[in-house]
N, C-alpha and C positions, 0 to 999 in steps of 0.2 A: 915542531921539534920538541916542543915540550911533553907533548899528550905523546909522543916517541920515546922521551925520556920515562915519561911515568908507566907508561905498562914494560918498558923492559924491564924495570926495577922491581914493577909487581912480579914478572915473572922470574925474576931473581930468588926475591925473597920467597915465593911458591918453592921454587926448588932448593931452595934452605933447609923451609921448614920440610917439605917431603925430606927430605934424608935426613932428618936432625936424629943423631943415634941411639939407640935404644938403650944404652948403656945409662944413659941421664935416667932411666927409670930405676934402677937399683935403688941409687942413695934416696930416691922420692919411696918405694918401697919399704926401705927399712925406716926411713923417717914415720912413716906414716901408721906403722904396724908396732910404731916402741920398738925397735931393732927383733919383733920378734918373729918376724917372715922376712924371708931376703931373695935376690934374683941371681941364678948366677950362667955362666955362660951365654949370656947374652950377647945375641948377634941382631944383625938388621937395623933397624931404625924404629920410632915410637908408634910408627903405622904399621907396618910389618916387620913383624921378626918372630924369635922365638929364643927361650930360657927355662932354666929350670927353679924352682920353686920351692925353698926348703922351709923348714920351722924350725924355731928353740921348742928345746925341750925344758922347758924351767925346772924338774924336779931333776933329773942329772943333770943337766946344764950342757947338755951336746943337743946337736943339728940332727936332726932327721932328712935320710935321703930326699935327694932333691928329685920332684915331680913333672914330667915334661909339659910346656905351655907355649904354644904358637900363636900368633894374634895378624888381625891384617884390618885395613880401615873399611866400615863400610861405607864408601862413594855416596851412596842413592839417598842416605840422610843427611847431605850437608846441603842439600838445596831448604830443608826445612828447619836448618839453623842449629843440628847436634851433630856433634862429633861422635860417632857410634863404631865401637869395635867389636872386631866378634874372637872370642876367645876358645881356642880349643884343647884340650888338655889327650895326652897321651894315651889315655883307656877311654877316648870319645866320649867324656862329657863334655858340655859346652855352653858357653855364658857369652851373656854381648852387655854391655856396660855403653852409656854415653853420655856426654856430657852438652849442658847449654849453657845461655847468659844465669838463668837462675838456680840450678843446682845439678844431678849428677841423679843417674836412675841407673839399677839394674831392669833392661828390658825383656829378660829370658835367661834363665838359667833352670839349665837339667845334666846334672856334675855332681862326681860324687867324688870325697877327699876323705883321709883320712880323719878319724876322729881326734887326736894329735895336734893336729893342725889347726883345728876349730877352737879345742880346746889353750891352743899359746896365744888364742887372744880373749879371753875370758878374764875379767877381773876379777883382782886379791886372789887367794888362797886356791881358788876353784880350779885354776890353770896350773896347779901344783902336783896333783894326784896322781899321776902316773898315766892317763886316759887312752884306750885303743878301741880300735873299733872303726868302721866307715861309714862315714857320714852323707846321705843323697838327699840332694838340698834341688827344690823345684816350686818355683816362682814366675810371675809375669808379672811388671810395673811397680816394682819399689822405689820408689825414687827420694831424696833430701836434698834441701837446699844449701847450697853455700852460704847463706848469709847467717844463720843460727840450725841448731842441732831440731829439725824440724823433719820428720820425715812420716810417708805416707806405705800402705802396700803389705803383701804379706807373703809369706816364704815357708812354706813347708819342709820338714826335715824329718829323714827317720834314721835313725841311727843303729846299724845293725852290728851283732857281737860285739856290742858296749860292754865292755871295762872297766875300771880302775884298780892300779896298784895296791894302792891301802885297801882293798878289800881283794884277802887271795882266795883263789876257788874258780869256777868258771866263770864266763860274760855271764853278767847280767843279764842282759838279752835284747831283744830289738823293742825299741820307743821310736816314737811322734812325738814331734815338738814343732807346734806350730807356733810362727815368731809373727806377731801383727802390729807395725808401726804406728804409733796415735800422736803425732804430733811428738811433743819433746820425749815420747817415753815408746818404751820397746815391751809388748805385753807375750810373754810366751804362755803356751799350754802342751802340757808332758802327761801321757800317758802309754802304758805296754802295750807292745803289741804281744812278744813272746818273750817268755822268760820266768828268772827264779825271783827276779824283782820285781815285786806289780807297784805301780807307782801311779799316782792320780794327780794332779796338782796344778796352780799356775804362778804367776812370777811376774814380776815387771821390772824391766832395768830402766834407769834414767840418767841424768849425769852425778847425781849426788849419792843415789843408794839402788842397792840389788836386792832384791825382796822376793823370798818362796814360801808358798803354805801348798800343802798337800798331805797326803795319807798312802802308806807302805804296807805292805805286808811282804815276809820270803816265804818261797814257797819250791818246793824238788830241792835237788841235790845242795849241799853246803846249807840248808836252810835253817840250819840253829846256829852257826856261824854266823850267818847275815843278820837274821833278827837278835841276836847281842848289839850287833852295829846299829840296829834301827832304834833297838829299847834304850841305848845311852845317848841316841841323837834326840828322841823324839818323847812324845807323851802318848800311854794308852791312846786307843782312837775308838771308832767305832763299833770293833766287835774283838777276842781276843786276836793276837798275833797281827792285829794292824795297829797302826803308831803314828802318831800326824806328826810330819816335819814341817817347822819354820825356821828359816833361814833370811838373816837378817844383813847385811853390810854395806857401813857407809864407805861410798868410795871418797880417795881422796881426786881435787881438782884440782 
């Protein structure tokens, strides 16, 4: 009676957890994002469903249309101990995220989002600019542990008809920025693919400071425009009309 009592109960709480609603992922969402991605329309449950996905815009301070996103569990990795979801977004990119006892990995992503978006989670000042553009981010095995900011893996990005605000005139143009995890610190490399912005450089974020050195040059249209912007950012560089930028900021914790 009792080993009767104990799996009906397991099989209780199975179907709990199966339908427990998707709705509980919002406020974990904006928790986790600084209120600055949010979920909304949200139906189904935290295995399957589907919601849209918006951003702040920190420099006018509104919501960018919301993005469509469908999700469903994947079965075949819980016999080897991860919770693995596969995520599909509405212009068929697609990402699978999963979780274990020791930390959380993206396992596959090939998705492309606005530039907008990437940028309202960018700390200090950098997340302010105005930024547009699409961003197509493609990776296999990134993964961080839960117990401290420790992560491994690496993500390519390229960013195309890059923007910003404060700088008016056309995009910039399409860059690479490859992002590679080293343990506590996040090491990026940026460089043009096309455009009136050539830009070189690398970078490392950590929990305490955001740190860039690189070398600019503009170049086509608006490009005495641009290089005023470069000449009060930066210092002569290596040959005329290039200008090395360093960018320096300590975050707060």
């Amino acid at each position: 009676m009792k080993r009767l009592w104990f799996y009906g109960f397991a099989l209780f709480l199975l179907a709990a957890i199966a339908q427990f609603p998707a709705a509980w992922l919002a406020p974990w969402t904006a928790q986790a994002t600084q209120q600055r991605w949010r979920l909304g329309s949200v139906e189904g449950t935290i295995w399957r469903g589907q919601a849209t996905l918006s951003a702040f815009d920190r420099r006018s301070g509104r919501w960018h249309p919301g993005i469509g996103i469908r999700w469903r569990l994947v079965w075949s990795e819980l016999p080897r101990g991860r919770a693995a979801v596969q995520m599909d977004l509405n212009d068929g990119g697609q990402l699978q995220l999963s979780a274990a006892y020791r930390g959380w990995s993206v396992d596959r992503i090939d998705a492309a989002l606005p530039v907008a978006y990437a940028a309202a989670l960018l700390p200090g000042p950098l997340g302010e600019y105005g930024w547009s553009g699409t961003a197509q981010a493609r990776g296999t095995g990134f993964s961080c542990r839960w117990s401290r900011p420790f992560c491994t893996g690496q993500i390519d990005l390229q960013l195309r008809n890059a923007a910003v605000a404060e700088l008016p005139g056309p995009a910039l143009g399409d860059f690479r920025v490859r992002v590679t995890a080293e343990g506590e610190a996040l090491r990026f490399d940026v460089g043009t693919l096309l455009g009136r912005l050539q830009i070189a450089g690398a970078g490392e974020l950590t929990a305490e400071t955001l740190r860039f050195s690189g070398e600019a040059e503009a170049k086509g249209e608006g490009a005495a425009g641009l290089e005023a912007v470069l000449r009060a950012m930066g210092r002569p560089g290596s040959a005329t009309g290039r200008y090395l930028i360093e960018y320096k900021e300590a975050l707060r914790r």
